[in-house]
C-alpha positions as CSV (number, residue, x, y, z in Angstrom):
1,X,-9.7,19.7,22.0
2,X,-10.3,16.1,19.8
3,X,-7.0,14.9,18.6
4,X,-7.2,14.5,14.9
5,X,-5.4,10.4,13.5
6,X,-4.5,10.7,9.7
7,X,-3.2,6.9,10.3
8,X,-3.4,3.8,7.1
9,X,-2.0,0.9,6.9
10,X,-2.4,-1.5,3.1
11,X,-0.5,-4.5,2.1
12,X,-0.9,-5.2,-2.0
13,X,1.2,-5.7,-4.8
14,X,3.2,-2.9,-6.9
15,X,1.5,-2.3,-10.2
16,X,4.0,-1.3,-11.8
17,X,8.2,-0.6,-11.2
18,X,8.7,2.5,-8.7
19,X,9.4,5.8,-10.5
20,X,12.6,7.2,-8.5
21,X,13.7,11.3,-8.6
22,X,14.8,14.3,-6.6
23,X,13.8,17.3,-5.8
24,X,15.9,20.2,-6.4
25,X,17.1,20.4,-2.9
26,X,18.4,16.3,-3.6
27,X,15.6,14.5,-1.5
28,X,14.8,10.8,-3.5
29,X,11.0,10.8,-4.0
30,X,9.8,7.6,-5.0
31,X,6.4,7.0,-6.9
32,X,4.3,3.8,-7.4
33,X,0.9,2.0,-7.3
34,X,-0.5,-0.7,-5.4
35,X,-3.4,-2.9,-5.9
36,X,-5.6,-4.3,-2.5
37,X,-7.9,-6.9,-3.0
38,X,-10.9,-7.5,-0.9
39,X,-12.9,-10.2,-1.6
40,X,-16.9,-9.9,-0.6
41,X,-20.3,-11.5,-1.0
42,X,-22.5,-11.1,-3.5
43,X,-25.9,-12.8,-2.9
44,X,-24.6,-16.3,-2.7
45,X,-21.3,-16.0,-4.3
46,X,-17.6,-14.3,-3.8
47,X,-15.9,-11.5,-5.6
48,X,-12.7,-10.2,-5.8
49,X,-12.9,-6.3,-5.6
50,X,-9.8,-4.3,-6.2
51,X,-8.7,-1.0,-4.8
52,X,-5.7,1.1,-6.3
53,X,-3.4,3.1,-4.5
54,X,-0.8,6.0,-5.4
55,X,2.0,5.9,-2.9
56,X,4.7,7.9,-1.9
57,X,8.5,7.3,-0.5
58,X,10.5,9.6,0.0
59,X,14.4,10.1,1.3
60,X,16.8,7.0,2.3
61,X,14.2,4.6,2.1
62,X,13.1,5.5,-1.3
63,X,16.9,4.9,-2.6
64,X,16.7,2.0,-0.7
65,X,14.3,0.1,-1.6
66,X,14.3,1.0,-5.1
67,X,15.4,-2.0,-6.3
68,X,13.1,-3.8,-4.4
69,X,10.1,-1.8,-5.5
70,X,9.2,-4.4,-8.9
71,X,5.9,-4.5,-10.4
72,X,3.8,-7.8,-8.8
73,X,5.9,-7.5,-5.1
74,X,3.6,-7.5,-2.5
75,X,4.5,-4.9,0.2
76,X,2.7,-3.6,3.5
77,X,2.8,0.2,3.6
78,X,2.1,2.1,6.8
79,X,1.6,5.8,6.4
80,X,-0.7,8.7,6.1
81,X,-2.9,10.2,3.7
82,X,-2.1,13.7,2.0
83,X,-4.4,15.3,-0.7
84,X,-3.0,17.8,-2.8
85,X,-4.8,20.1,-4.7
86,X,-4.2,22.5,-8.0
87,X,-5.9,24.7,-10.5
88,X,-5.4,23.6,-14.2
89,X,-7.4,25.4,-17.4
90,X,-9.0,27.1,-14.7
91,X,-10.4,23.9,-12.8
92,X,-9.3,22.5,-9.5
93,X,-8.0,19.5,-9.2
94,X,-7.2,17.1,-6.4
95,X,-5.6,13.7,-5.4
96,X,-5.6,12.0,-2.3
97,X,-2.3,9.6,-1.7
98,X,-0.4,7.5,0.3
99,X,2.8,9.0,1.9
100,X,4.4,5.9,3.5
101,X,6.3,6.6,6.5
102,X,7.6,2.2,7.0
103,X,7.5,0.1,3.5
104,X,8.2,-3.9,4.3
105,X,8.6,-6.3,1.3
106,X,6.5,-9.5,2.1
107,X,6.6,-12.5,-0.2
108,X,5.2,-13.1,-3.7
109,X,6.2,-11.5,-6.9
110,X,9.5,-11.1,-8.6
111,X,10.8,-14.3,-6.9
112,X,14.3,-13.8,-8.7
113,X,14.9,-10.7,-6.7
114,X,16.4,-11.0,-3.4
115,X,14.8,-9.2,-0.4
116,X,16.9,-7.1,1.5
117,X,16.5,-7.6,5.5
118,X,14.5,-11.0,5.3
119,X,11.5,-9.7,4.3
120,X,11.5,-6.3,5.4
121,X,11.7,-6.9,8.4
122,X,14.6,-5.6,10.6
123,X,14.3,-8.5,13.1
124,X,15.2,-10.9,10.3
125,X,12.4,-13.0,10.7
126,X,10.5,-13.1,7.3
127,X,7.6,-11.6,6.6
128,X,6.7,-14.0,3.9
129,X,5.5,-16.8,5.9
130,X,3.0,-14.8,7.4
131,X,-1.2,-14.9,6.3
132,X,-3.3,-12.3,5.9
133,X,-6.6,-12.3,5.9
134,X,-8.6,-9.5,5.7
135,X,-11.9,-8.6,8.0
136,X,-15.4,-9.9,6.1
137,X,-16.8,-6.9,4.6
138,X,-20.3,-6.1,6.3
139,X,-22.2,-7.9,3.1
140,X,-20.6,-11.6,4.5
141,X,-23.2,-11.8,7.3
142,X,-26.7,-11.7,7.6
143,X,-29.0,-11.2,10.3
144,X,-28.8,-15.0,11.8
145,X,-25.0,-14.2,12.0
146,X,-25.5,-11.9,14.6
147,X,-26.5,-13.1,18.4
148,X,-28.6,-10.4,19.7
């Protein structure tokens, strides 16, 4: 029997400020939106290409990093994907998002707010000082790039 991986992993900024509530049962559920930029090649020039993001927090780590969570923070989110689906006026709808299962605050944004753990990161080391650069999309090469 295949094994089945529901695994992603995104690091953008916030779009806007985190929307904190609770269920009825008292579990914190936090809602926002992230932005991931990919840059790629068209013909003989570069383009930014953005990709938006619904994520969801929920429990501790949602009343946690609440106050973190500021619109223009870049964060990495690693988590799964859920869809949900509902009828409304007799049509179904559905929305795939984010649920984030580890949230770490990287550098950039907000720089009057203080980051809690050094970056997110419970090792203390930060985060910030790290680069990432994403993979070249397949339109970055062309057939000379390849050797066979």
């Amino acid at each position: 029997m295949a094994v089945d991986i529901n695994v992603v992993v995104l690091v953008g900024r916030l779009t806007r400020d985190c929307e904190l509530k609770s269920t009825p049962q008292g579990t914190s559920v936090c809602r926002f939106s992230i932005a991931v930029n990919r840059r790629k090649r068209t013909g003989d020039r570069w383009e930014d290409e953005v990709s938006y993001f619904d994520v969801v927090l929920w429990g501790k780590s949602a009343d946690t990093l609440k106050p973190y969570l500021q619109k223009g923070r870049q964060v990495s989110i690693e988590g799964e994907l859920r869809q949900n689906r509902w009828e409304q006026d007799g049509k179904t709808n559905s929305k795939v998002e984010v649920v984030a299962n580890n949230v770490q605050l990287l550098g950039g944004g907000n720089q009057g707010a203080p980051a809690p753990m050094q970056g997110g990161r419970p090792d203390g080391r930060d985060a910030s000082s790290q680069s990432y650069s994403p993979a070249p999309g397949p339109e970055a090469f062309d057939d000379n790039d390849i050797p066979f």
